[in-house]
VOGU-3710 file (C-alpha; in Angstrom, 3 decimals, decimal comma):
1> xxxxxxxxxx> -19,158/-60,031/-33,463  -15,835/-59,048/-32,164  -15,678/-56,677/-28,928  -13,311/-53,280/-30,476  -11,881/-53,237/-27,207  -9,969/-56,566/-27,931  -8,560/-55,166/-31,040  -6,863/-52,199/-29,126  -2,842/-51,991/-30,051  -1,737/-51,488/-26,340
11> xxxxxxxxxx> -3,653/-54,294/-25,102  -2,100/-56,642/-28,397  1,232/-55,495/-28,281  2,053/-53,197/-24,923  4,582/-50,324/-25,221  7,776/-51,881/-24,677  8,941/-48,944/-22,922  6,459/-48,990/-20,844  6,641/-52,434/-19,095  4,478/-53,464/-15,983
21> xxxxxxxxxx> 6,163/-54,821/-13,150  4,618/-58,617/-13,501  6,574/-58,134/-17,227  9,645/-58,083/-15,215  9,962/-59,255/-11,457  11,789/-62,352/-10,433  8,461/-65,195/-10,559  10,151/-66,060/-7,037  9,836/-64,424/-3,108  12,966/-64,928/-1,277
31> xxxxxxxxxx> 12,111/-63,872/2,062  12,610/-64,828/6,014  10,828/-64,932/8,734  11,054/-62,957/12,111  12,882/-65,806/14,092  15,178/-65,761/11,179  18,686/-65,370/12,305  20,469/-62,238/10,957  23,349/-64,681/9,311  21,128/-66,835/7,494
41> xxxxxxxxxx> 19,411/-63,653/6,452  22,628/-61,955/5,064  23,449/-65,579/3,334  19,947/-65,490/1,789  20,291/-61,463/0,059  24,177/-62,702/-1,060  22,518/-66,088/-2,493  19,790/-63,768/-3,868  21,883/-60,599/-4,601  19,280/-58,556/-2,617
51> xxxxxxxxxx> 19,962/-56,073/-0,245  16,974/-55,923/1,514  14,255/-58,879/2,077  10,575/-59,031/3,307  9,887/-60,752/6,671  6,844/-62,565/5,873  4,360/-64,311/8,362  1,883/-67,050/6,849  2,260/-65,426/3,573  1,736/-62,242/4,761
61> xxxxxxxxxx> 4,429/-59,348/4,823  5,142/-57,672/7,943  8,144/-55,835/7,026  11,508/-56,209/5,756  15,411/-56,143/7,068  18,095/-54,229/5,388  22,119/-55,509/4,696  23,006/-52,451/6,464  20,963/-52,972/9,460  23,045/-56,999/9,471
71> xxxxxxxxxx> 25,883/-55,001/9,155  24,859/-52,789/12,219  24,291/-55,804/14,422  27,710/-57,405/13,263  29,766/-54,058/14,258  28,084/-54,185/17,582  29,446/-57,337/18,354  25,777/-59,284/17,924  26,634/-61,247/14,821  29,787/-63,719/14,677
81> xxxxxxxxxx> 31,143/-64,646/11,563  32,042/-68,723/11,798  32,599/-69,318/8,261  30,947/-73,115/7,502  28,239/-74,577/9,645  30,297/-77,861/9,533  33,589/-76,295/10,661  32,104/-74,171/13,806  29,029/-73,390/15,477  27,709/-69,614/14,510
91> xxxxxxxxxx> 26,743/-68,088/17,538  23,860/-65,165/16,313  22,229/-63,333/19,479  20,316/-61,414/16,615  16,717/-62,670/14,885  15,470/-60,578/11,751  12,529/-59,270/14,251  15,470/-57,581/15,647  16,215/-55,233/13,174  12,284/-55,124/11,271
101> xxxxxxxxxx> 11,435/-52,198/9,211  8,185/-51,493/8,450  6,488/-50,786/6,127  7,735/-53,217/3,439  7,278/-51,602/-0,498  4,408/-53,756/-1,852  3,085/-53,205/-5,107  0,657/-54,646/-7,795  1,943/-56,946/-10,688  0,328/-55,244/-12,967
111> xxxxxxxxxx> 1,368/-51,341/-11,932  3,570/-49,572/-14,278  7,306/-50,048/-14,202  8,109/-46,473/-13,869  5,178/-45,653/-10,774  7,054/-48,453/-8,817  10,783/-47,188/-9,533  9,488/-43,399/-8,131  7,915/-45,320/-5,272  11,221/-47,554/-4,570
121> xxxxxxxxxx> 13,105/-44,057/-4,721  10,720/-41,947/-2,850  11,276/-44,271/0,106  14,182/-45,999/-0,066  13,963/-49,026/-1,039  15,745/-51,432/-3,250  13,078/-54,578/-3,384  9,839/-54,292/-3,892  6,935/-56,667/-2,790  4,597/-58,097/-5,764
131> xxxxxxxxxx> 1,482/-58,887/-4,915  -1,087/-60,567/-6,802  -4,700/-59,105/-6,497  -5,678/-62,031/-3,281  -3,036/-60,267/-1,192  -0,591/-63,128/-1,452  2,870/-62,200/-2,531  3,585/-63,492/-6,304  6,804/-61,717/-7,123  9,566/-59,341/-6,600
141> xxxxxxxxxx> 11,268/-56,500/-8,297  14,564/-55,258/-7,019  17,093/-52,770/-8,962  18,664/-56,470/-10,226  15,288/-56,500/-12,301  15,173/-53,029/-12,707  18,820/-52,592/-14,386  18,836/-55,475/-16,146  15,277/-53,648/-17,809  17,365/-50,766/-17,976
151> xxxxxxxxxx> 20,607/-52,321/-19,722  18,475/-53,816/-22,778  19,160/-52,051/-25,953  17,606/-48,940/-26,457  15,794/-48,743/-23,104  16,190/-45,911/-20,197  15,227/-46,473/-17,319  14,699/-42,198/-17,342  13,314/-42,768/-20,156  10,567/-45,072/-18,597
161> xxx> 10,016/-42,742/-16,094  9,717/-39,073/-17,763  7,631/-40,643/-20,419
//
């Protein structure tokens, strides 16, 4: 006998329109740690084109650092730019503990697409966290993700969201 609830239509072929955020997140974390220093940080959201990035400790997120906060710390004089490691030694009085924000955005893989966009633009921010249901980080969705979703034919992103 077949169970009727493995026959039902959204559970065969979900809405489309209505993606969860495992569906779309990048499968990898790029993150740092708190003893990171603030230029490899910066080189890892350019390599990653992310402007913000958890700080994670033992697999567990304990916030996150913003580009604009690097850019901060480089204004006040805190940050040297030395181009190639090779060429010159970069001299970085900053760490990413330095400039932690907490609390970092962490959502479910399997939440709805459009509950984590409002939550991402409720609070500000541009990445958020995946999490699998252990607690250990599995994913992450930033507006890369989220306009690329957006960009397919004959999606909407406001469409996602109003319904």
């Amino acid at each position: 006998m077949t169970d009727a609830s493995l026959l039902d239509p959204a559970r065969v072929a979900p809405d489309a329109d209505h993606p969860l955020v495992g569906d779309l997140m990048r499968d990898e974390v790029v993150f740092c740690l708190p003893s990171t220093p603030l230029d490899a940080v910066a080189k890892l959201m350019a390599d990653n084109d992310l402007s913000e990035i958890p700080v994670l400790i033992d697999r567990r997120p304990v916030g996150y650092v913003r580009g604009s906060d690097i850019v901060g710390q480089f204004v006040d004089g805190r940050i040297e730019l030395a181009g190639s490691d090779l060429v010159r030694q970069t001299y970085v009085t900053s760490m990413a503990r330095d400039v932690l924000r907490t609390p970092p955005l962490l959502v479910d893989e399997n939440e709805p697409l459009e509950s984590v966009i409002t939550a991402m633009n409720r609070q500000g921010h541009t990445t958020a966290l995946v999490m699998h249901e252990d607690e250990r980080p599995v994913g992450m969705l930033s507006v890369r993700e989220v306009a690329a979703f957006a960009g397919r034919p004959g999606r909407s992103v406001a469409r996602a969201i109003d319904g």
